[in-house]
C-alpha positions as CSV (number, residue, x, y, z in Angstrom):
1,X,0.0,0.0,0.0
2,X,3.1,2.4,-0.2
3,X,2.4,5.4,-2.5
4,X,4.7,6.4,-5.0
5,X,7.4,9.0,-3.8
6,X,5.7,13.0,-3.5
7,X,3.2,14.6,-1.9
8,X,-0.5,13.6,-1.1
9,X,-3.0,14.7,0.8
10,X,-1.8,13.7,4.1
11,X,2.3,14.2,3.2
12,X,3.8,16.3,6.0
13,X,3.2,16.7,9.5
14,X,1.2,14.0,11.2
15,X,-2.5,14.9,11.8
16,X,-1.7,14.6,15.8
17,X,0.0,18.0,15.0
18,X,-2.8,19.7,14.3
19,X,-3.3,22.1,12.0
20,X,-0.5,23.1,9.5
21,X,0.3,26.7,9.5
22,X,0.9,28.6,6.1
23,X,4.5,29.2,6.4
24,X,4.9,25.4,7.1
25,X,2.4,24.2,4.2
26,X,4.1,26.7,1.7
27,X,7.5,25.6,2.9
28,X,6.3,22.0,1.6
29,X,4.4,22.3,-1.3
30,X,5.1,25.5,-2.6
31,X,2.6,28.0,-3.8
32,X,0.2,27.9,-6.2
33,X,0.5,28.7,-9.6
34,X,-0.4,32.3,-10.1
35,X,-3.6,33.0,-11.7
36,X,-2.1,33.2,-15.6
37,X,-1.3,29.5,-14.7
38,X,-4.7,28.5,-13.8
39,X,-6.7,29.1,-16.9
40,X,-6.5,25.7,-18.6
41,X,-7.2,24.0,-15.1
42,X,-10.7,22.4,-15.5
43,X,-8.9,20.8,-18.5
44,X,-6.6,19.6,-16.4
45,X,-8.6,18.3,-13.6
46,X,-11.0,16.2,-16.2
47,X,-8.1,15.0,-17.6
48,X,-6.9,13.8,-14.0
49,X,-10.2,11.6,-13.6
50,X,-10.9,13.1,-10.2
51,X,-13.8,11.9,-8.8
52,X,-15.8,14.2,-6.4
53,X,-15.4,12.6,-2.4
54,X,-18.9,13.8,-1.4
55,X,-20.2,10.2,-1.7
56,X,-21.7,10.3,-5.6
57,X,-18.3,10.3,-7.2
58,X,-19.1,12.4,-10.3
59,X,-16.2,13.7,-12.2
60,X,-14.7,17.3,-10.8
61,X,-14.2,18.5,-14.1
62,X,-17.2,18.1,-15.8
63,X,-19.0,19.4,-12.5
64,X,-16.5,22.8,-13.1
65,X,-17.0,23.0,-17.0
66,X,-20.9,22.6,-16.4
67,X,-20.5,25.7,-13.8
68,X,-17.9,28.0,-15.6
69,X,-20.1,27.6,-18.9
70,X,-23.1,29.4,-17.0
71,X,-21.0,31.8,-15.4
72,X,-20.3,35.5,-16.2
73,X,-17.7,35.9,-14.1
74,X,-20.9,35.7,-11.3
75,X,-20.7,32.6,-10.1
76,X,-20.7,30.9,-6.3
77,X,-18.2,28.5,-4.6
78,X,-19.4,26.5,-2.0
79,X,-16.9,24.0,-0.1
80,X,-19.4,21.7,1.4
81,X,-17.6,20.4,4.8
82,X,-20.7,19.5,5.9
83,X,-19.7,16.2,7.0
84,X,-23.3,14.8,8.1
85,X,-22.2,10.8,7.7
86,X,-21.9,9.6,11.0
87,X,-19.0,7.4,10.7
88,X,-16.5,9.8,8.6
89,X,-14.2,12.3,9.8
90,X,-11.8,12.2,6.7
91,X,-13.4,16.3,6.0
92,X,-13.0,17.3,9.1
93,X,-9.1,15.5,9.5
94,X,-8.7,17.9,6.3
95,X,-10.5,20.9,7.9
96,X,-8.3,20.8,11.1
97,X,-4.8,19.5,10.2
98,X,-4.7,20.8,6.2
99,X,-6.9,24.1,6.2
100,X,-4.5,25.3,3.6
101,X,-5.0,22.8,1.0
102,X,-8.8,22.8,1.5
103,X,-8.4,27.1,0.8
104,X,-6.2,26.1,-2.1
105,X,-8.7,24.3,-3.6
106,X,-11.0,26.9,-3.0
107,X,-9.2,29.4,-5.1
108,X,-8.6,26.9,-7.7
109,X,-12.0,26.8,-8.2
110,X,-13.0,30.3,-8.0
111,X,-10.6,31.5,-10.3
112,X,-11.8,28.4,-12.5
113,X,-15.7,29.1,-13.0
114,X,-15.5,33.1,-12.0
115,X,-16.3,33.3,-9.2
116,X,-16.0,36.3,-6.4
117,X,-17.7,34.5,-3.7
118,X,-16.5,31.8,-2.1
119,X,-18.7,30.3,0.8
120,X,-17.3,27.4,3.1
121,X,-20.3,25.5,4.6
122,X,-19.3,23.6,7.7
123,X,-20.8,21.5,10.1
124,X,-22.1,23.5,13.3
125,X,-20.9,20.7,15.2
126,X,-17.4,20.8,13.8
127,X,-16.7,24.2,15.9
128,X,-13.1,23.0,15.9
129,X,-12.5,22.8,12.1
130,X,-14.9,26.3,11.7
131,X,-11.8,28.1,14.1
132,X,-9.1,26.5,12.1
133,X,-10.6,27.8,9.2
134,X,-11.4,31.4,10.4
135,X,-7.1,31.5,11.4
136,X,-6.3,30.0,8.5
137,X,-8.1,32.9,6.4
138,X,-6.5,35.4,8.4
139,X,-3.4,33.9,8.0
140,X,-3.7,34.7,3.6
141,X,-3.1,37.8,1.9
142,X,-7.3,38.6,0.7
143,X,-7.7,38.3,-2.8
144,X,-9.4,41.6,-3.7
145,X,-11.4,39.9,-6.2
146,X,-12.7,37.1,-3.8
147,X,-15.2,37.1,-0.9
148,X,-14.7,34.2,1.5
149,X,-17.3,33.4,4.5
150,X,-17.6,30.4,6.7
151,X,-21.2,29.3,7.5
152,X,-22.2,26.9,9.8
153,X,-24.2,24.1,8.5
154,X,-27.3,22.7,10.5
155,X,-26.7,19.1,12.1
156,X,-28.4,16.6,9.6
157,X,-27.6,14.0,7.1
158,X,-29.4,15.6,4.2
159,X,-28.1,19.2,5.1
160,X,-25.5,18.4,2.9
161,X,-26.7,17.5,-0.4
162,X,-26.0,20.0,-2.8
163,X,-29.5,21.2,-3.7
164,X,-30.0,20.8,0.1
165,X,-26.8,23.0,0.9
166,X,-28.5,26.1,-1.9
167,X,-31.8,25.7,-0.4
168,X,-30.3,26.8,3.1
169,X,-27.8,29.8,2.0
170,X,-30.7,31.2,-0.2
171,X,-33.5,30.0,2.6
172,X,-32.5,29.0,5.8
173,X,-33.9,25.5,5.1
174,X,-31.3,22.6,4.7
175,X,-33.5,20.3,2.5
176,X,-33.1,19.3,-0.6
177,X,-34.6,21.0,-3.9
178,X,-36.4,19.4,-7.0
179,X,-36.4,22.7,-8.6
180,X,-36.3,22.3,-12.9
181,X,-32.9,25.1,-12.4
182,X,-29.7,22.5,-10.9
183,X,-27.1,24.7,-8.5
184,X,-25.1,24.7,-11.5
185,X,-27.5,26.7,-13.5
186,X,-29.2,28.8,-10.8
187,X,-28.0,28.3,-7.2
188,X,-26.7,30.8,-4.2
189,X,-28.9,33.9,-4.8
190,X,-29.6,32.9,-8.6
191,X,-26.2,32.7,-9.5
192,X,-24.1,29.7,-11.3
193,X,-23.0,27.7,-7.9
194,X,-20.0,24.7,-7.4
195,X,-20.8,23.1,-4.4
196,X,-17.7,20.6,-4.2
197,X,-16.5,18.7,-1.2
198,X,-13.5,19.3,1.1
199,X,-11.6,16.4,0.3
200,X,-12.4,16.9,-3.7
201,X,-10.8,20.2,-3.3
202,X,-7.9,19.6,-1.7
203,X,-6.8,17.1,-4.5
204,X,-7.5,20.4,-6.8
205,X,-4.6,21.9,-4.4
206,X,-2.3,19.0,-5.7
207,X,-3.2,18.1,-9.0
208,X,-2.9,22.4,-9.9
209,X,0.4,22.2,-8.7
210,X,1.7,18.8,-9.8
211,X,-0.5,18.0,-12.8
212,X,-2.9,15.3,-14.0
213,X,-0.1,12.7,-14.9
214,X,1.3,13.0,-11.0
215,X,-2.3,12.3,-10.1
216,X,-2.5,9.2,-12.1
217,X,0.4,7.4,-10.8
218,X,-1.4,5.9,-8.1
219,X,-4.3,3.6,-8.0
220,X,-4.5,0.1,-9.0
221,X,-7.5,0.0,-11.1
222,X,-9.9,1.6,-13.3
223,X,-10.3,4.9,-10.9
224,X,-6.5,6.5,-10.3
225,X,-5.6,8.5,-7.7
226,X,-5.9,8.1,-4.1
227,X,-8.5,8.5,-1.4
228,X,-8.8,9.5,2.5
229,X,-10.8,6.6,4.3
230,X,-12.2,6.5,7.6
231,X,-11.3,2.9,9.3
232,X,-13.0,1.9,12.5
233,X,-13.8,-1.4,14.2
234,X,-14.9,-2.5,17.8
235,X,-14.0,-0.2,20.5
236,X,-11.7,1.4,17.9
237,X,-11.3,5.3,17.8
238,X,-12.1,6.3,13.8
239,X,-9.1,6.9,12.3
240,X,-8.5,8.7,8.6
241,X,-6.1,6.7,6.5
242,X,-4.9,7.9,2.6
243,X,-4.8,5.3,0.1
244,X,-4.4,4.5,-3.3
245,X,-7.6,3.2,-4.9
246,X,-7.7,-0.7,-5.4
247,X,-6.2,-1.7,-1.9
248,X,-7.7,-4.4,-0.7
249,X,-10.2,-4.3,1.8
250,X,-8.5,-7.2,3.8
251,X,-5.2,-4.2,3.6
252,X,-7.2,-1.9,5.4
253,X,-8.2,-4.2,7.9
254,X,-4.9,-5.2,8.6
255,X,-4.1,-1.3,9.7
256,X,-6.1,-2.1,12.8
257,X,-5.4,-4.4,15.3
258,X,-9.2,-5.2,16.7
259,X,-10.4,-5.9,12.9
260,X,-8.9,-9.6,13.5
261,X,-11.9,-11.1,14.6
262,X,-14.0,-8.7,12.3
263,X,-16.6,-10.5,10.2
264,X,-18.3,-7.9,8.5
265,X,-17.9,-4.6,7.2
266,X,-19.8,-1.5,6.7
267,X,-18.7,0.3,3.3
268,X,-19.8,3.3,2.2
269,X,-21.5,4.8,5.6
270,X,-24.8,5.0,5.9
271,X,-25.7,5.0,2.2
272,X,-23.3,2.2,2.0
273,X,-23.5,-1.5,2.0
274,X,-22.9,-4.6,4.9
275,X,-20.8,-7.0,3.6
276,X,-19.2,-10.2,4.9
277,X,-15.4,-9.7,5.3
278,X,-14.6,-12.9,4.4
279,X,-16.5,-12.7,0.8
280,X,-15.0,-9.1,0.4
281,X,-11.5,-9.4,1.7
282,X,-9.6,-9.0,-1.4
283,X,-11.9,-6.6,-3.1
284,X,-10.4,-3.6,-4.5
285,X,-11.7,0.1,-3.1
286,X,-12.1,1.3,-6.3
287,X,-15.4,3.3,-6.9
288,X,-15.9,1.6,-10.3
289,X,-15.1,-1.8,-9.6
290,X,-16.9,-1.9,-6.1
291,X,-20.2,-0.6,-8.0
292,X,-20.0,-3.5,-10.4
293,X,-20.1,-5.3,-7.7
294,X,-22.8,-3.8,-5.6
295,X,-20.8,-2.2,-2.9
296,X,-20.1,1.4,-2.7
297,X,-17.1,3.3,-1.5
298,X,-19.3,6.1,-1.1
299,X,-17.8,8.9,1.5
300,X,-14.7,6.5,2.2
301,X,-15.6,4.7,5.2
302,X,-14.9,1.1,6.1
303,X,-16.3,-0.1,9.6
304,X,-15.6,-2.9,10.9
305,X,-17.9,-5.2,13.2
306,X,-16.7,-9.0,14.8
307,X,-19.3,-11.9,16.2
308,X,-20.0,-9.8,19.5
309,X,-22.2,-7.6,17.1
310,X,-25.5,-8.0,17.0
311,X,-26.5,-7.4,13.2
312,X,-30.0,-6.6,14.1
313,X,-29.6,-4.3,16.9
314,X,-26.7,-2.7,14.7
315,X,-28.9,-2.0,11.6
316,X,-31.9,-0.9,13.9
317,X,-29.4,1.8,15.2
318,X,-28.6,2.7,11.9
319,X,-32.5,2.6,10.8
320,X,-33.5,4.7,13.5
321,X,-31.1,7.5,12.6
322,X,-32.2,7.2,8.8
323,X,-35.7,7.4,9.7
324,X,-34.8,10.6,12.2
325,X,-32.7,12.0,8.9
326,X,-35.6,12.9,6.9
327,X,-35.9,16.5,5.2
328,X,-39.9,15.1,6.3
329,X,-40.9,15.9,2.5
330,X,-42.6,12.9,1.0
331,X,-44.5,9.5,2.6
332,X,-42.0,7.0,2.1
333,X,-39.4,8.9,4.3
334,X,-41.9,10.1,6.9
335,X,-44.0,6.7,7.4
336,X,-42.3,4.1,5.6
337,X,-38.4,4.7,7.2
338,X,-40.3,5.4,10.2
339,X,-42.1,2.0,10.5
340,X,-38.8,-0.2,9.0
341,X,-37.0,1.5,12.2
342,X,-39.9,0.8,14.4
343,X,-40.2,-2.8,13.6
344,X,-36.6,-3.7,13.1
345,X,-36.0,-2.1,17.1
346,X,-38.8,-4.8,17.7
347,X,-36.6,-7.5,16.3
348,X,-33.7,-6.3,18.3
349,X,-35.4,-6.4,21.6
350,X,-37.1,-9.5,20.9
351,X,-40.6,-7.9,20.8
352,X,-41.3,-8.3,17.4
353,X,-45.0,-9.9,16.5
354,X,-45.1,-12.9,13.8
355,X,-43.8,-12.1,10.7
356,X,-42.4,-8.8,11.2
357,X,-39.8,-9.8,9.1
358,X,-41.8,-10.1,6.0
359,X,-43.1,-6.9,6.5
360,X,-40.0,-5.0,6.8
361,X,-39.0,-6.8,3.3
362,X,-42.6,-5.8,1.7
363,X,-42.0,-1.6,3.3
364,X,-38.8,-2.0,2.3
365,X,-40.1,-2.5,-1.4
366,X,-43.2,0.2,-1.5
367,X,-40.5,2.5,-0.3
368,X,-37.5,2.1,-2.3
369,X,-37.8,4.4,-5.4
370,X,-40.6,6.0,-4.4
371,X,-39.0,9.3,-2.5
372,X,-38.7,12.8,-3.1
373,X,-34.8,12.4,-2.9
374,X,-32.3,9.7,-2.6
375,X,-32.4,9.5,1.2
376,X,-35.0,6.7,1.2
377,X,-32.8,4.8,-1.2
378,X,-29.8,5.2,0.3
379,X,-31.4,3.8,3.6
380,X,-33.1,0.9,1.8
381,X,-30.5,-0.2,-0.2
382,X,-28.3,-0.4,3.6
383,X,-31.2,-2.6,4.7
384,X,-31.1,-4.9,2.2
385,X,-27.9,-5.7,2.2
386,X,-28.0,-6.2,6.2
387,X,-30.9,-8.4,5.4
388,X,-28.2,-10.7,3.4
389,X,-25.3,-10.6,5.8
390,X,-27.2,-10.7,8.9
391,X,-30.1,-13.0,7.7
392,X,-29.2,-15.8,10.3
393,X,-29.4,-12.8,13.1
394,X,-32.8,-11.8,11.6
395,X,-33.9,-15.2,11.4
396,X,-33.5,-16.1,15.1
397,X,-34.7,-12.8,16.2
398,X,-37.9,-13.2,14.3
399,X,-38.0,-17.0,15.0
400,X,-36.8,-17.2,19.1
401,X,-36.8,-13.6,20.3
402,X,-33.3,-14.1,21.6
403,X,-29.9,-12.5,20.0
404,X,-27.1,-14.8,18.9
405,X,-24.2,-12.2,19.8
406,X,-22.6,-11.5,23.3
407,X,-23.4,-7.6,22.7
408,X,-25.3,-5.1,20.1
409,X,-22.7,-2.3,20.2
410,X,-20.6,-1.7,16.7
411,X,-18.4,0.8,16.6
């Protein structure tokens, strides 16, 4: 899993440093190209293959071209730090330790798509990264041509989805949009808006000063380039790894000690999949390959549970936050999530009626594709494939009322 020789995204001082002043981070990388040098850069960034670390993975490039060809010099750069996934903390490792790069990335993309405001939405509950931030700004020459403002980003999953992430700078209201006009087109007040994650922009950092060919020479697979994932597992502390795309799950299991009784693994987060370590193992994370395959890499994070975890009581957790998540806009999020959480707590704690089972799998079905947005979805396709790795947990709940594991916990 070693990376070729140069700098990534987590070169330099180690992330128990906190975060890396601007004499330090110049020092390292050097600065950007200046402005003249910058013109051609969407080119360059679709040329890189970068995919966007937000959780969809749509190409950067073709995100900025789509932008810059509506602007008129009037556009809107959000960096969405929102960081709503429960299990990830790769944006705020970024946020904290590397505010530079994330800024860097930032004026990439301004001076990409024209535009003079550049808006960086974080968490409200990351009041650590929002500080970093606000020094690191003050630690920059202003560009007189660029506005910068932090904004802190209601708590909630769907708060940052782009339309989601418009709909509260222009309204106050973090849920998503199904507007005809995409942010793109007509987003911050009206105007042309990239909304781009952290992590995507601080490969922008990079691959403006080193190129698109340096950014291809890692990665194993079809996708190049590397990735910043967050690995837990029982009574493990998350921790944010860099790697090239195409390790091996069974690699990033062997980074932590108390994954060597680990059975399953959560991939992707919450809009992810379960999957049976020992089936999955020597599967590549690589966006493309792992979709073929129905997994997803989604935001980058790879949880690990062992035998002690109860499957059912794990994905009723999981469930109950989902259904909690709503933006509360359409019937299958509101009653159907609601009831799947209800019942599957019932199977948990062993005070599920007959056949509750069946009916989560028929909800399941008159929910999934039937939302206003992708949160429903998301959440349903997590429940299936717990359904499939947990089906003996499910089936003895259901069957006995009594859990197989020693404990419901996962970390």
């Amino acid at each position: 899993m070693t990376m070729p020789f140069g700098p990534r995204l987590l070169a330099g001082p180690p992330l128990t440093d906190g975060p890396e002043r601007l004499e330090a981070h110049r020092a390292r990388l050097g600065d950007l190209p200046p402005s003249t040098g910058r013109r051609d850069v969407i080119s360059v960034v679709e040329a890189s293959g970068l995919l966007g670390r937000g959780g969809a993975g749509f190409p950067v490039g073709r995100k900025w071209r789509a932008v810059a060809e509506h602007s008129a010099g009037d556009a809107v750069v959000v960096v969405n730090g929102a960081e709503g996934e429960p299990r990830s903390a790769k944006d705020r490792a970024l946020m904290e330790c590397r505010p530079h790069l994330v800024l860097d990335g930032a004026a990439v993309a301004a001076e990409a798509v024209g535009a003079p405001d550049v808006i960086l939405y974080v968490g409200s509950e990351h009041t650590e990264a929002r500080r970093v931030l606000a020094r690191a700004i003050a630690e920059r020459e202003p560009d007189p041509g660029v506005r910068i403002q932090i904004v802190a980003a209601p708590v909630g999953y769907v708060a940052g989805e782009a339309t989601a992430v418009v709909h509260y700078l222009n309204a106050a209201d973090a849920r998503p949009t199904f507007l005809d006009a995409r942010p793109h087109e007509r987003g911050v007040a009206g105007r042309p808006t990239l909304v781009q994650n952290v992590e995507s922009l601080a490969h922008v950092a990079l691959i403006a000063r080193f190129g698109d060919t340096w950014y291809r020479e890692v990665g194993r697979g079809p996708t190049r380039g590397s990735a910043l994932v967050t690995v837990s597992g029982t009574n493990t502390r998350r921790t944010v790894r860099e790697i090239e795309y195409g390790t091996t799950i069974g690699e990033v299991a062997r980074l932590s000690a108390s994954t060597s009784t680990a059975d399953a693994v959560l991939l992707g987060g919450y809009f992810g999949t379960w999957a049976a370590l020992d089936e999955v193992r020597d599967e590549p994370l690589d966006p493309v390959m792992m979709r073929e395959r129905g997994l997803a890499f989604g935001c980058g994070v790879v949880s690990f549970s062992d035998p002690r975890t109860c499957g059912v009581a794990a994905t009723a957790e999981i469930m109950a936050y989902m259904a909690g998540a709503t933006a509360a806009q359409c019937g299958p999020c509101v009653f159907g999530l609601a009831a799947i959480a209800q019942a599957t707590r019932r199977l948990a704690d062993g005070t599920a009626p007959d056949h509750d089972l069946e009916r989560i799998e028929g909800w399941a079905a008159q929910v999934e594709g039937r939302g206003a947005c992708h949160h429903p979805d998301g959440a349903i396709a997590l429940l299936r494939s717990a359904l499939h790795v947990f089906a003996d947990d499910f089936a003895r709940h259901q069957d006995h009322r009594r859990c197989p594991a020693a404990r419901v916990d996962v970390a």
